[in-house]
DSSP file (Angstrom, degrees, kcal/mol; ACC not computed):
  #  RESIDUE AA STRUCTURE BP1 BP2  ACC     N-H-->O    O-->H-N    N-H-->O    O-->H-N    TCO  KAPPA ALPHA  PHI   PSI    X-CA   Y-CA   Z-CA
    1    1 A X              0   0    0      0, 0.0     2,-0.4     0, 0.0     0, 0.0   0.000 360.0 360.0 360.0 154.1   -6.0   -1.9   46.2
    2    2 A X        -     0   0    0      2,-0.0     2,-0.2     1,-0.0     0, 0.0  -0.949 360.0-162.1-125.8 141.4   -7.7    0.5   44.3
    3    3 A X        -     0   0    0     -2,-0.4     2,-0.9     2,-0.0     6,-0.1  -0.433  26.6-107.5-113.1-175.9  -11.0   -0.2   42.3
    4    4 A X    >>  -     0   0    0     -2,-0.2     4,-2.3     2,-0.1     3,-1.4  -0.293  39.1-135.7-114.2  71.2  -12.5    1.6   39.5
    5    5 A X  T 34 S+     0   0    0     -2,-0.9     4,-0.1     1,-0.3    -2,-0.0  -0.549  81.6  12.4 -69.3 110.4  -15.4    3.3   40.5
    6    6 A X  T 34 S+     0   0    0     -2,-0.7    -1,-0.3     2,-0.1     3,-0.1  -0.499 127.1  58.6 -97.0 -11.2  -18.2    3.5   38.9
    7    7 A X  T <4 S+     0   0    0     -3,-1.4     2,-0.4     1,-0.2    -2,-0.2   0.993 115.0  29.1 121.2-107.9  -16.9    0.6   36.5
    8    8 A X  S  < S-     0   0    0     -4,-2.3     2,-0.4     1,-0.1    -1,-0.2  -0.648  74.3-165.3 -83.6 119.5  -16.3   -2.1   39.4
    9    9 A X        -     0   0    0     -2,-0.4    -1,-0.1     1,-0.2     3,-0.1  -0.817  24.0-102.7 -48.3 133.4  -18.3   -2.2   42.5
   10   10 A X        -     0   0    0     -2,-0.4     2,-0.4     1,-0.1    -1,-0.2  -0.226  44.0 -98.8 -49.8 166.3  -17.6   -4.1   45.9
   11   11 A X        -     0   0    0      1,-0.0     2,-0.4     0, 0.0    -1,-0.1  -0.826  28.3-124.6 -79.5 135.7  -19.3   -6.9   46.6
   12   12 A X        -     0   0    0     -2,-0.4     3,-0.1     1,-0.1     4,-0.1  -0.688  28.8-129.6  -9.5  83.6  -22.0   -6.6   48.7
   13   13 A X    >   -     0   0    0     -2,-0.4     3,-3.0     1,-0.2     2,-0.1  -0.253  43.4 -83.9 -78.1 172.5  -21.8   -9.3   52.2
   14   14 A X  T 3  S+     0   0    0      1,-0.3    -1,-0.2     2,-0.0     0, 0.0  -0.185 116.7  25.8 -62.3 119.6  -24.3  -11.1   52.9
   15   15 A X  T 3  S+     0   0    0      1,-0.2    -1,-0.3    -3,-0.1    -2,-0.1   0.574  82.6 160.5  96.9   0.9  -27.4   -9.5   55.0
   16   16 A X    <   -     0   0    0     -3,-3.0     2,-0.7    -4,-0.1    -1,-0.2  -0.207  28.5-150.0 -49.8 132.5  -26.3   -5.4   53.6
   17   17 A X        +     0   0    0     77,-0.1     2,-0.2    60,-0.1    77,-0.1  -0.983  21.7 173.5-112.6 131.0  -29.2   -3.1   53.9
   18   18 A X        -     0   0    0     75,-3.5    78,-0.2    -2,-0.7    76,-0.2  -0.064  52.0 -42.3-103.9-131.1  -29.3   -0.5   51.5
   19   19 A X  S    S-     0   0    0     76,-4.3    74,-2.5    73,-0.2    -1,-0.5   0.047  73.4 -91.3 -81.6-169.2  -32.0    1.9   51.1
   20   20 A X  B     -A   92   0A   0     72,-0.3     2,-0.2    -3,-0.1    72,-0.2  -0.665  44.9-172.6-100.7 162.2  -36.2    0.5   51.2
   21   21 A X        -     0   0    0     70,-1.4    70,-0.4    -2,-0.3     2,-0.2  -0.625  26.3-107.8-135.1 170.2  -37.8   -0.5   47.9
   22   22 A X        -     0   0    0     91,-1.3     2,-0.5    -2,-0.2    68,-0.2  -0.700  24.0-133.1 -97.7 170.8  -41.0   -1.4   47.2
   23   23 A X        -     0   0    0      8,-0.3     8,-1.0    -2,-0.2     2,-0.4  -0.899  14.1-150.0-118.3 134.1  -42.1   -5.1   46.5
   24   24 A X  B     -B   30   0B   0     -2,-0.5     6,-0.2     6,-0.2     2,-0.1  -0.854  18.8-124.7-100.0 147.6  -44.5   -5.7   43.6
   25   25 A X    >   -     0   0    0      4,-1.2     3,-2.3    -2,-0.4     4,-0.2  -0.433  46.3 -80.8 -92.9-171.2  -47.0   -8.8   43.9
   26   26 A X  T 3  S+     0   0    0      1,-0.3    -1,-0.1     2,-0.1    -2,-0.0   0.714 128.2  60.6 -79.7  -9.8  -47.0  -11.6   41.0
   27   27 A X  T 3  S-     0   0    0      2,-0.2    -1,-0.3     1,-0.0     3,-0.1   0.109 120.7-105.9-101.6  33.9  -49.3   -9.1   38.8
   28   28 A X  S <  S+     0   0    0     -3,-2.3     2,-0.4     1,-0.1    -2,-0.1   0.304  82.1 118.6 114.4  30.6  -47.1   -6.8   38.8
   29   29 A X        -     0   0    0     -4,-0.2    -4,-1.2     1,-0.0    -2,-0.2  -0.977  69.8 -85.6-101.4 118.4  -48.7   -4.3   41.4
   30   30 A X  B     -B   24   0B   0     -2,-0.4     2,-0.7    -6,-0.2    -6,-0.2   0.033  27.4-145.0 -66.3 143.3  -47.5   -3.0   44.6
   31   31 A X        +     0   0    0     -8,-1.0     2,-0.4    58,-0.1    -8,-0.3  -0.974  58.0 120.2 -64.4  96.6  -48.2   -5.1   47.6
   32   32 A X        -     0   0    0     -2,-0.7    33,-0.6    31,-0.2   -10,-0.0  -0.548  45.7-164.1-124.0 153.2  -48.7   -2.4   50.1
   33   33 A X        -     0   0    0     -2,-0.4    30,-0.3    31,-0.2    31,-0.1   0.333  39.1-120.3-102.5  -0.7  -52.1   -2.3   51.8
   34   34 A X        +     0   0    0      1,-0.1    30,-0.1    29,-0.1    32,-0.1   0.636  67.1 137.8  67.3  31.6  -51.7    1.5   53.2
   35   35 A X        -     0   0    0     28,-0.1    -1,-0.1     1,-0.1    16,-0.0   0.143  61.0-130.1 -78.1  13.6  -52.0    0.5   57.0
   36   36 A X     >  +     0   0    0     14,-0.1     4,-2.2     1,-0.1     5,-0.1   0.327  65.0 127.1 -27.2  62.7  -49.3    2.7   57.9
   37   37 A X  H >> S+     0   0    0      2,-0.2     3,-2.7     3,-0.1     4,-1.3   0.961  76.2  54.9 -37.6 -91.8  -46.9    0.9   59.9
   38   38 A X  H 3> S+     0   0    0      1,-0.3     4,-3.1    43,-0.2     9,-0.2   0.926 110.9  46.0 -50.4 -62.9  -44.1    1.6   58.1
   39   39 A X  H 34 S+     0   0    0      1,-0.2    -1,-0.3     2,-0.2     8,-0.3   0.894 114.8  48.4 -35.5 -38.7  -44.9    5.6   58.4
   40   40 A X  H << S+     0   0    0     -3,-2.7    -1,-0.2    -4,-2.2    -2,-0.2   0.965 111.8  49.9 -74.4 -40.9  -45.7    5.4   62.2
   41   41 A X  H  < S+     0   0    0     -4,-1.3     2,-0.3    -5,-0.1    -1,-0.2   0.694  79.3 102.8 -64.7 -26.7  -42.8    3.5   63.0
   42   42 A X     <  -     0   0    0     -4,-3.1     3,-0.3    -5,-0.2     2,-0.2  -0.494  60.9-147.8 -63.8 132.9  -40.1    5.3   61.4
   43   43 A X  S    S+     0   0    0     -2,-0.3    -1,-0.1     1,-0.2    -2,-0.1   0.097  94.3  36.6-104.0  22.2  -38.2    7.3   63.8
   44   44 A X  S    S-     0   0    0     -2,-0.2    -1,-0.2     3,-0.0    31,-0.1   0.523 102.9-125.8-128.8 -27.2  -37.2   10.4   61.2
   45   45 A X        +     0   0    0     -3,-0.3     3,-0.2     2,-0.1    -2,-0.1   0.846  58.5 147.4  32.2  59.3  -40.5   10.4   59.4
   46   46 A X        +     0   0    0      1,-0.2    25,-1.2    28,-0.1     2,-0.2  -0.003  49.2  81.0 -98.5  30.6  -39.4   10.0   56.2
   47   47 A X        +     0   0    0     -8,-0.3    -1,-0.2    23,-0.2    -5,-0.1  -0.244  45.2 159.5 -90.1  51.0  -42.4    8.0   55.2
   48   48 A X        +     0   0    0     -3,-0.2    21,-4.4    -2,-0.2     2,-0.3  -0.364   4.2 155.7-120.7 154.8  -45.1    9.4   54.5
   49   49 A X  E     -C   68   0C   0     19,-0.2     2,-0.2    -2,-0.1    19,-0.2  -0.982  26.6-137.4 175.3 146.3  -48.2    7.9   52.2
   50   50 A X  E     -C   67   0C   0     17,-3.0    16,-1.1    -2,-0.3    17,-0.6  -0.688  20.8-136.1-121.6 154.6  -52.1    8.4   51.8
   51   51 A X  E     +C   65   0C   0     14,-0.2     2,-0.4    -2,-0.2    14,-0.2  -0.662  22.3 177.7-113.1 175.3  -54.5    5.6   51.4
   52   52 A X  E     -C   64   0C   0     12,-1.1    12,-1.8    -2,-0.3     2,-0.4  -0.979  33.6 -87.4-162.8 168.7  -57.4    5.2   49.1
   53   53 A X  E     -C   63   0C   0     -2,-0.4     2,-0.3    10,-0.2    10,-0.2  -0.388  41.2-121.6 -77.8 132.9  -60.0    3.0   48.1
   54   54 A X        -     0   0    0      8,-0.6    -1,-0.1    -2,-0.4     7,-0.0  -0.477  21.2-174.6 -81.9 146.0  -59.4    0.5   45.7
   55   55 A X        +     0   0    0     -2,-0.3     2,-0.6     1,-0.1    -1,-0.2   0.360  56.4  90.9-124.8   3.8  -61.2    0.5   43.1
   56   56 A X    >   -     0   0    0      1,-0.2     3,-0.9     5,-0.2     5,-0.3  -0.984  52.8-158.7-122.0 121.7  -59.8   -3.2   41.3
   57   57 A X  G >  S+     0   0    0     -2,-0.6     3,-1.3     1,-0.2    -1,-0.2   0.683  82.4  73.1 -52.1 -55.5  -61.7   -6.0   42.3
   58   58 A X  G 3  S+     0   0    0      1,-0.2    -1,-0.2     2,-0.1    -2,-0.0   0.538  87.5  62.1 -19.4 -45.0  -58.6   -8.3   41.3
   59   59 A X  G <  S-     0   0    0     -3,-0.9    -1,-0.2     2,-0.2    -2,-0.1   0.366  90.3-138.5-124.3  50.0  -56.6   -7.3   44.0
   60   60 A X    <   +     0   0    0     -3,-1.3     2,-0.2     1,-0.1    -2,-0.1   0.653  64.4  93.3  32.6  49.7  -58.4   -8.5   47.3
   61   61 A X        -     0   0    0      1,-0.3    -2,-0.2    -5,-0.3    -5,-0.2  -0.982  69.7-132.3-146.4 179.9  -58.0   -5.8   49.5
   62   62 A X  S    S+     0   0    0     -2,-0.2    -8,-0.6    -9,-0.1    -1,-0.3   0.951  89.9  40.6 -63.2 -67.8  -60.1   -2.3   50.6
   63   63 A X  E     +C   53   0C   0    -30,-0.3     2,-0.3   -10,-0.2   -10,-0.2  -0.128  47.2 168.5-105.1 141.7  -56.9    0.1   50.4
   64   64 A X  E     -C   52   0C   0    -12,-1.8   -12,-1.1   -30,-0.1     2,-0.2  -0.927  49.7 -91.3-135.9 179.5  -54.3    0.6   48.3
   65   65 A X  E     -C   51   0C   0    -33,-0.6   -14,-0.2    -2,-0.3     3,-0.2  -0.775  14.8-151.7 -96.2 158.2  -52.0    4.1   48.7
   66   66 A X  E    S-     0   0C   0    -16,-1.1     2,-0.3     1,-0.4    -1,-0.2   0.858  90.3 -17.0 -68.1 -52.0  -52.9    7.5   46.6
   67   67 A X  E     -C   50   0C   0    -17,-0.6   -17,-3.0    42,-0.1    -1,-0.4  -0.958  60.2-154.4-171.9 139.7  -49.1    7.9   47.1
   68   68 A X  E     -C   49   0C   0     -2,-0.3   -19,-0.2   -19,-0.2     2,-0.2  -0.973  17.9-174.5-127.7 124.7  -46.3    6.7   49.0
   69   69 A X        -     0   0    0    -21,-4.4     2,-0.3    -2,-0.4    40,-0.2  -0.639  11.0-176.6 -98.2 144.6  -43.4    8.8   49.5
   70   70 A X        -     0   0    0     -2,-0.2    38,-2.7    38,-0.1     2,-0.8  -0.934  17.6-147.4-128.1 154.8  -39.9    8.0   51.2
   71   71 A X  B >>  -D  107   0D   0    -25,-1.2     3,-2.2    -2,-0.3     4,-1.5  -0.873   9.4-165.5-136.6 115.2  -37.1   11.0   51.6
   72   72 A X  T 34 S+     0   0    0     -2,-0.8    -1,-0.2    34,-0.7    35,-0.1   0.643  80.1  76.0 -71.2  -5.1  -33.8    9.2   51.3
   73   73 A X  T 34 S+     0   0    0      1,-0.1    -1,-0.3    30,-0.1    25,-0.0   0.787 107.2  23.2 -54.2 -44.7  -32.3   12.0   52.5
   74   74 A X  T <4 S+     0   0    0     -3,-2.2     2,-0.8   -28,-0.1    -2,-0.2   0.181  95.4 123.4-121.7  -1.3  -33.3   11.6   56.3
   75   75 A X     <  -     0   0    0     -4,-1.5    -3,-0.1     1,-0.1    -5,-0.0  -0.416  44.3-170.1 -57.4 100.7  -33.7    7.9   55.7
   76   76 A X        -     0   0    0     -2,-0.8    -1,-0.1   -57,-0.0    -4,-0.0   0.734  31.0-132.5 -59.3 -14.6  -31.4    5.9   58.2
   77   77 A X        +     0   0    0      1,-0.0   -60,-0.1     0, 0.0    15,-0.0   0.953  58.8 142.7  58.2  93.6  -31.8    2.7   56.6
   78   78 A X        -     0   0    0      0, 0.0    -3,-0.0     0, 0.0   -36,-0.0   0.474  53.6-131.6-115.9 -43.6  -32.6    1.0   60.4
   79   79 A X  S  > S+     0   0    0     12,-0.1     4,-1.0     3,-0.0    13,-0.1   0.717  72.8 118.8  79.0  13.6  -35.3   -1.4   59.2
   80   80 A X  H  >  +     0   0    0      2,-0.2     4,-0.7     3,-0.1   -39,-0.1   0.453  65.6  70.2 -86.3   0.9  -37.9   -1.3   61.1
   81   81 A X  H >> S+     0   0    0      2,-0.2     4,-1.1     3,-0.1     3,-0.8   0.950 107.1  45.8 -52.4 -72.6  -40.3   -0.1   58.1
   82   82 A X  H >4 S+     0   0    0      1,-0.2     3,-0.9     2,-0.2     6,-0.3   0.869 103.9  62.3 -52.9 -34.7  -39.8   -3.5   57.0
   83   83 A X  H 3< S+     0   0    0     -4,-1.0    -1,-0.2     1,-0.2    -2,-0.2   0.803 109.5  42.8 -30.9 -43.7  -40.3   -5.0   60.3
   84   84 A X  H << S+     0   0    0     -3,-0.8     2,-0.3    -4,-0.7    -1,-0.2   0.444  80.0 100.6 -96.9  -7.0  -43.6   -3.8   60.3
   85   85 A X    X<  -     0   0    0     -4,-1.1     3,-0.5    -3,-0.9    -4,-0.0  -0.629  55.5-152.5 -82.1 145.4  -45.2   -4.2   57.1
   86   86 A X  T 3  S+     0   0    0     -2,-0.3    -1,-0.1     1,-0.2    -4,-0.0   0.369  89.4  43.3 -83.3   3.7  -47.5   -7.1   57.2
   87   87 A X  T 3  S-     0   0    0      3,-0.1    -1,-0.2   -56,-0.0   -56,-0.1  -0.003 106.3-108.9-143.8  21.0  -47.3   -8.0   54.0
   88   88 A X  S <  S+     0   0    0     -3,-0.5    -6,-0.1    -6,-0.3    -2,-0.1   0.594  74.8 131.5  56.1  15.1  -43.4   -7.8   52.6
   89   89 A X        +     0   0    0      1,-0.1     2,-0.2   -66,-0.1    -1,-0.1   0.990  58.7  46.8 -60.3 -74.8  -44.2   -4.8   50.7
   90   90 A X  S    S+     0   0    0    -68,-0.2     2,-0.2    -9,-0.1    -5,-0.2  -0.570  73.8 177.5 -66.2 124.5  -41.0   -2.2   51.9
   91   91 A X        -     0   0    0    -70,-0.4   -70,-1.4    -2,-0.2     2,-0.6  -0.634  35.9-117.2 -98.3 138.3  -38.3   -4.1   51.6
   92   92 A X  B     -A   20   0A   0    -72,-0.2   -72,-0.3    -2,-0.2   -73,-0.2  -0.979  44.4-173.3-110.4 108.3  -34.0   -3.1   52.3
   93   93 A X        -     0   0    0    -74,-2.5   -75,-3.5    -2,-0.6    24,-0.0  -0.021  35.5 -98.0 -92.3-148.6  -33.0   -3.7   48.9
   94   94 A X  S    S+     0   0    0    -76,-0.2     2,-0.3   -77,-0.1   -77,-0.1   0.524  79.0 120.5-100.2   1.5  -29.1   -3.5   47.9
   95   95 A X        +     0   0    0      1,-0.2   -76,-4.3   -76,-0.1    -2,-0.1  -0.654  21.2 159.6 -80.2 145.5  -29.0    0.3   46.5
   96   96 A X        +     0   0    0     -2,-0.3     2,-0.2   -78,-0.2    -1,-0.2   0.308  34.9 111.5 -97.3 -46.3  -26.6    2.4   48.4
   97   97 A X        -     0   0    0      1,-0.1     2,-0.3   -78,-0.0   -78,-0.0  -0.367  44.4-173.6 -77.3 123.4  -25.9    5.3   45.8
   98   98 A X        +     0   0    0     -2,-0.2     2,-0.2     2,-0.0    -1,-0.1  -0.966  12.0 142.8-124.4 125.7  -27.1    8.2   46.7
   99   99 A X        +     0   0    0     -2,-0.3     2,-0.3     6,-0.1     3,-0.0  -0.514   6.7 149.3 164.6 140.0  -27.3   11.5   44.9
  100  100 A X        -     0   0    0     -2,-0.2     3,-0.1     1,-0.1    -2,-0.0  -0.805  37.5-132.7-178.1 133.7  -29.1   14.7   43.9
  101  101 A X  S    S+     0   0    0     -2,-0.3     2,-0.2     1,-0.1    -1,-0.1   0.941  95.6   9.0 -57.3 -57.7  -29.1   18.3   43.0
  102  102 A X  S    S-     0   0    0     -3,-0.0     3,-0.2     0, 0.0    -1,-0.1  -0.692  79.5-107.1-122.9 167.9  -31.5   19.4   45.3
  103  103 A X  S >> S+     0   0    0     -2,-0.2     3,-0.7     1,-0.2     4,-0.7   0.608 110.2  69.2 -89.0   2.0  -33.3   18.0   48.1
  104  104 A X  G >4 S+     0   0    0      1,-0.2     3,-1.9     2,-0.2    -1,-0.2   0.978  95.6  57.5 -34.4 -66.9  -36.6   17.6   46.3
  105  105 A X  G 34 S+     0   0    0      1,-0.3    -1,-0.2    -3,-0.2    -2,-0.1   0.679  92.3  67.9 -59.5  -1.8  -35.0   14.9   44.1
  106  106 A X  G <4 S+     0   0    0     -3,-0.7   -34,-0.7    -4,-0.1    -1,-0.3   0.983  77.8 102.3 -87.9 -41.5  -34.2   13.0   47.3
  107  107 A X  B <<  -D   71   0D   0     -3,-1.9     2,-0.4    -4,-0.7   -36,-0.2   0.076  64.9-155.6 -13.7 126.6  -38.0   12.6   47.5
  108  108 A X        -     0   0    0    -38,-2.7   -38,-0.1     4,-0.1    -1,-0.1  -0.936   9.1-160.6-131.8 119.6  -38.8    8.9   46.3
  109  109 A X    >>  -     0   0    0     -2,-0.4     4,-1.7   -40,-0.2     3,-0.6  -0.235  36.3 -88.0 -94.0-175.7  -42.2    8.4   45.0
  110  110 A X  H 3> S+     0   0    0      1,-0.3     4,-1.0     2,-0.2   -88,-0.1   0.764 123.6  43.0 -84.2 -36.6  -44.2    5.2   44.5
  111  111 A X  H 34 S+     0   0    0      2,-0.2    -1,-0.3     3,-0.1    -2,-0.0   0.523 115.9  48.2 -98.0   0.8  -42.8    4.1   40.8
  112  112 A X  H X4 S+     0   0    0     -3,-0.6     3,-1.7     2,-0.1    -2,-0.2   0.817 115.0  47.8 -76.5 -78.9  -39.0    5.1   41.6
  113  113 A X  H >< S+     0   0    0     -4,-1.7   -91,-1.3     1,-0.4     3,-1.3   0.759 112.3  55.8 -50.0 -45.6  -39.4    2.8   45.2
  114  114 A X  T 3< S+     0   0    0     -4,-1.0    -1,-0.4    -5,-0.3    -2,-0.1   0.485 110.0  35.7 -62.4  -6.6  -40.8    0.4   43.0
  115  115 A X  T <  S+     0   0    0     -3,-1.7    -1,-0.2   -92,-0.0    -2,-0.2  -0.130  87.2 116.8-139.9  24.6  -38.0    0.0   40.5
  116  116 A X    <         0   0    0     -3,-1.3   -94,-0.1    -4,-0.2   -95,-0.1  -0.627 360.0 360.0 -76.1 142.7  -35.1    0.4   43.1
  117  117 A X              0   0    0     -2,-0.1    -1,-0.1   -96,-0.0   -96,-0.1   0.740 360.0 360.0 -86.8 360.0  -32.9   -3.0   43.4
Protein backbone atom coordinates (compact mmCIF):
# COMPACT_ATOMS: atom_id res chain seq x y z
CA UNK A 1 0.00 0.00 0.00
CA UNK A 2 1.10 3.29 -0.55
CA UNK A 3 0.65 6.16 2.10
CA UNK A 4 0.81 9.79 1.64
CA UNK A 5 3.71 11.16 3.00
CA UNK A 6 4.04 13.85 4.80
CA UNK A 7 0.08 13.86 5.19
CA UNK A 8 -0.21 10.25 6.87
CA UNK A 9 2.55 8.84 8.94
CA UNK A 10 3.12 5.08 10.16
CA UNK A 11 2.39 4.23 13.37
CA UNK A 12 4.96 4.10 15.54
CA UNK A 13 5.34 0.19 17.63
CA UNK A 14 5.60 0.20 20.77
CA UNK A 15 9.21 0.77 22.52
CA UNK A 16 10.59 3.01 18.85
CA UNK A 17 13.53 5.09 19.70
CA UNK A 18 13.80 8.06 17.74
CA UNK A 19 16.27 10.78 18.24
CA UNK A 20 17.15 12.14 22.35
CA UNK A 21 14.99 15.07 23.67
CA UNK A 22 15.37 16.79 26.55
CA UNK A 23 12.89 16.40 29.67
CA UNK A 24 11.65 19.58 31.29
CA UNK A 25 10.85 19.29 35.26
CA UNK A 26 7.17 20.34 36.55
CA UNK A 27 8.44 24.21 36.41
CA UNK A 28 9.04 24.09 33.23
CA UNK A 29 12.96 23.97 33.34
CA UNK A 30 15.34 21.35 32.13
CA UNK A 31 16.09 18.53 34.46
CA UNK A 32 19.65 18.03 33.53
CA UNK A 33 22.23 18.46 36.36
CA UNK A 34 25.42 18.77 33.85
CA UNK A 35 27.26 15.65 35.36
CA UNK A 36 28.17 14.53 32.07
CA UNK A 37 27.27 10.98 31.68
CA UNK A 38 25.47 11.29 28.83
CA UNK A 39 28.58 13.06 27.02
CA UNK A 40 31.14 10.43 28.32
CA UNK A 41 29.19 7.64 27.37
CA UNK A 42 28.29 8.27 23.93
CA UNK A 43 30.31 6.28 21.64
CA UNK A 44 30.33 9.09 18.56
CA UNK A 45 30.52 12.08 20.77
CA UNK A 46 27.87 13.80 19.64
CA UNK A 47 27.14 15.26 23.03
CA UNK A 48 28.72 17.72 24.09
CA UNK A 49 27.63 20.37 27.07
CA UNK A 50 29.26 22.84 29.63
CA UNK A 51 28.22 23.21 33.19
CA UNK A 52 27.68 26.29 35.25
CA UNK A 53 26.65 27.37 38.49
CA UNK A 54 23.23 27.92 39.20
CA UNK A 55 22.37 30.77 40.17
CA UNK A 56 18.18 29.97 41.04
CA UNK A 57 17.81 28.96 44.47
CA UNK A 58 14.34 27.30 43.38
CA UNK A 59 15.81 24.58 41.64
CA UNK A 60 17.86 22.54 44.28
CA UNK A 61 20.84 21.70 42.63
CA UNK A 62 24.76 23.32 42.25
CA UNK A 63 24.90 22.95 38.27
CA UNK A 64 22.82 23.40 35.68
CA UNK A 65 24.44 23.35 31.79
CA UNK A 66 25.73 26.85 29.97
CA UNK A 67 24.74 24.77 26.96
CA UNK A 68 24.03 21.40 25.88
CA UNK A 69 24.50 20.44 22.40
CA UNK A 70 23.67 17.06 20.46
CA UNK A 71 24.66 16.60 16.53
CA UNK A 72 22.00 14.42 15.06
CA UNK A 73 23.97 13.93 12.41
CA UNK A 74 26.48 11.40 14.06
CA UNK A 75 23.83 10.56 16.52
CA UNK A 76 23.07 6.62 16.46
CA UNK A 77 20.13 6.73 18.53
CA UNK A 78 21.68 3.56 20.74
CA UNK A 79 20.42 4.82 24.13
CA UNK A 80 22.81 4.74 26.36
CA UNK A 81 22.68 8.64 26.97
CA UNK A 82 19.49 7.86 28.53
CA UNK A 83 20.86 4.99 30.42
CA UNK A 84 22.99 7.12 32.11
CA UNK A 85 21.35 10.17 33.12
CA UNK A 86 20.41 10.05 36.70
CA UNK A 87 17.83 12.11 36.59
CA UNK A 88 15.48 11.28 33.24
CA UNK A 89 16.62 14.40 31.70
CA UNK A 90 17.71 12.90 27.81
CA UNK A 91 15.13 10.99 26.90
CA UNK A 92 14.54 8.82 23.11
CA UNK A 93 11.60 10.67 22.15
CA UNK A 94 9.54 9.51 18.89
CA UNK A 95 11.07 12.11 16.18
CA UNK A 96 12.71 10.31 13.36
CA UNK A 97 12.71 13.15 10.58
CA UNK A 98 15.63 14.25 9.88
CA UNK A 99 16.81 17.10 7.67
CA UNK A 100 19.11 20.00 6.83
CA UNK A 101 20.90 22.22 4.42
CA UNK A 102 24.08 22.12 5.99
CA UNK A 103 25.62 20.24 8.68
CA UNK A 104 25.61 23.13 11.14
CA UNK A 105 21.75 22.84 11.28
CA UNK A 106 22.15 19.29 12.37
CA UNK A 107 23.59 20.86 15.58
CA UNK A 108 20.74 20.64 18.26
CA UNK A 109 20.93 23.15 21.01
CA UNK A 110 19.33 23.15 24.44
CA UNK A 111 15.78 24.91 23.48
CA UNK A 112 15.33 22.73 20.07
CA UNK A 113 16.26 19.25 22.39
CA UNK A 114 13.84 20.68 24.63
CA UNK A 115 10.84 21.02 22.34
CA UNK A 116 11.55 17.73 20.32
CA UNK A 117 8.56 15.03 20.81
Amino acid sequence: FTMKYPEEKRALPEGFRGFPRLNRDSKGNEKCVACYLCEVVCPVGAIKLEAKENTDPGLGRDRRPAYFNINMGRCICCGLCEEACPVDSIVMGSSYELNAESRHEFVYDMEKLLNLP
